[in-house]
C-alpha positions, 0 to 999 in steps of 0.5 A, a space after each residue: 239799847 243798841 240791839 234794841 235799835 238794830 231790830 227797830 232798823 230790821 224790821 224798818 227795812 223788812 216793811 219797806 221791802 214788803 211795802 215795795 212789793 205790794 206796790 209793784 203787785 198789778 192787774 192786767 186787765 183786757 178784753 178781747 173781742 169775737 165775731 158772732 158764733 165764734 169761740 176763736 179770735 178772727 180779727 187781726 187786730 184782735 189777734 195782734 192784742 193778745 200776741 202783745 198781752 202773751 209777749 208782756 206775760 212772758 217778758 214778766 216769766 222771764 224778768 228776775 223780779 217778774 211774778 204772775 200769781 194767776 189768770 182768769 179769763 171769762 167768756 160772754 156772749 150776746 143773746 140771740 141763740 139758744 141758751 144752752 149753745 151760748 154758755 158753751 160758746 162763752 165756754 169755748 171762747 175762754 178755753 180758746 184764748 187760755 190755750 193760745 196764752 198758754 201756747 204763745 207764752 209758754 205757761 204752765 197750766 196751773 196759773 190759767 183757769 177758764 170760764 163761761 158767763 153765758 149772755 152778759 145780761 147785765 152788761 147789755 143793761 149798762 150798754 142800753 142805758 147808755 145808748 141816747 138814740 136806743 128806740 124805746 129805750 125806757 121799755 128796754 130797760 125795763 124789760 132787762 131790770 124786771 123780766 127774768 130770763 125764764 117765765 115759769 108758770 105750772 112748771 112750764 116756760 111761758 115766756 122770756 126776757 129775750 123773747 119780750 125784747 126780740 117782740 117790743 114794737 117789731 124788733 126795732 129796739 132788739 135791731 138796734 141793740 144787735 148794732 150797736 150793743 151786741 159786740 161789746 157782748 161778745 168776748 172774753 175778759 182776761 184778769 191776770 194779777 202780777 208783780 214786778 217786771 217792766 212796765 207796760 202801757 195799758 191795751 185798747 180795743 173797740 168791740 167788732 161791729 156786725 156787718 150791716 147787711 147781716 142784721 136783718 137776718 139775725 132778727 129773732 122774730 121768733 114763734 115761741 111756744 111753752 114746751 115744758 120743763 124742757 123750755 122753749 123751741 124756737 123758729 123763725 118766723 117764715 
């Protein structure tokens, strides 16, 4: 009976250390922010955030009971450009932030893995829905939950969601949209799962907004024409 009860006293002991443990596993999550066209972080503030998160990150390397199981950073960006140059700038946006954690928090390259996302479209959705003043909000909205990226028909690309939204109603909703949404687009989000350590308070960031006098001209009042499996060339409109 007494081994009975000393192994019911182990096995007590071994769930409440695992229980610990699970309770200290943590997520740290943020985002950080790029101005447009950019695969490197050029805002001060922006730049002090991920020096904080690296300085956590290795405070946990360093920590007796600390443990960083992984890192995933994800790049995004907004949808004025061409497709192919905005998956590779969400790309180089992700390996840029993965590179100065690695650096700063001398990490070892096998807890850190980097992605692109391309146009976070269905973030641009929740953006829009949850702008009141957006122009034409409902037709935007529309727009983004049926149009797909691409229009294929005969095997050519004859239109586009990007396109439908640059020409609804002379791009006053897209102009309001590159304003207001667009910079919540632009950035890169950092999942890191850890355990044990200190405890740190969460991290805030506002998204970079665009300088104004910079709007009209990014404007993609665009001729658009179907050039085959290719996709679409496009220009400005003189």
């Amino acid at each position: 009976m007494w081994v009975v009860y000393s192994l019911i006293g182990i096995l007590a002991i071994a769930v409440q250390t695992v229980s610990a443990q699970e309770m200290r596993r943590d997520t740290l999550c943020m985002s950080v922010y790029f101005a447009p066209g950019f695969s490197s972080v050029t805002s001060e503030s922006e730049l002090c955030r991920l020096d904080s998160l690296a300085d956590r990150l290795q405070s946990l390397c360093a920590a007796a009971d600390g443990r960083i199981s992984g890192i995933l950073v994800k790049g995004w960006t907004s949808p004025e450009g061409a497709d192919r140059l905005n998956e590779r700038l969400s790309e180089s946006c992700a390996r840029g932030v993965v590179r100065y954690l690695a650096d700063r928090a001398a990490l070892p390259d096998s807890l850190l893995e980097a992605g692109g996302g391309g146009v976070d479209w269905q973030h641009l959705a929740e953006e829009a829905s949850a702008c009141p003043d957006l122009p034409d909000r409902g037709e935007v909205l529309r727009i983004l939950e049926n149009t797909p990226v691409w229009v294929v028909r005969n095997g050519r690309v004859v239109d586009g969601r990007k396109r439908r939204l640059g020409m609804l109603h002379g791009g006053i909703p897209y102009n309001h949209l590159y304003k207001e949404a667009f910079p919540a687009l632009r950035r890169a989000d950092i999942r890191a799962v850890v355990s044990g350590g200190p405890q740190f308070p969460p991290l805030t960031s506002v998204p970079l907004k665009p300088i104004p006098t910079m709007c009209v001209s990014l404007l993609p009042l665009l001729r658009i024409r179907a050039v085959g499996r290719s996709g679409l060339r496009q220009r400005r409109m003189p």
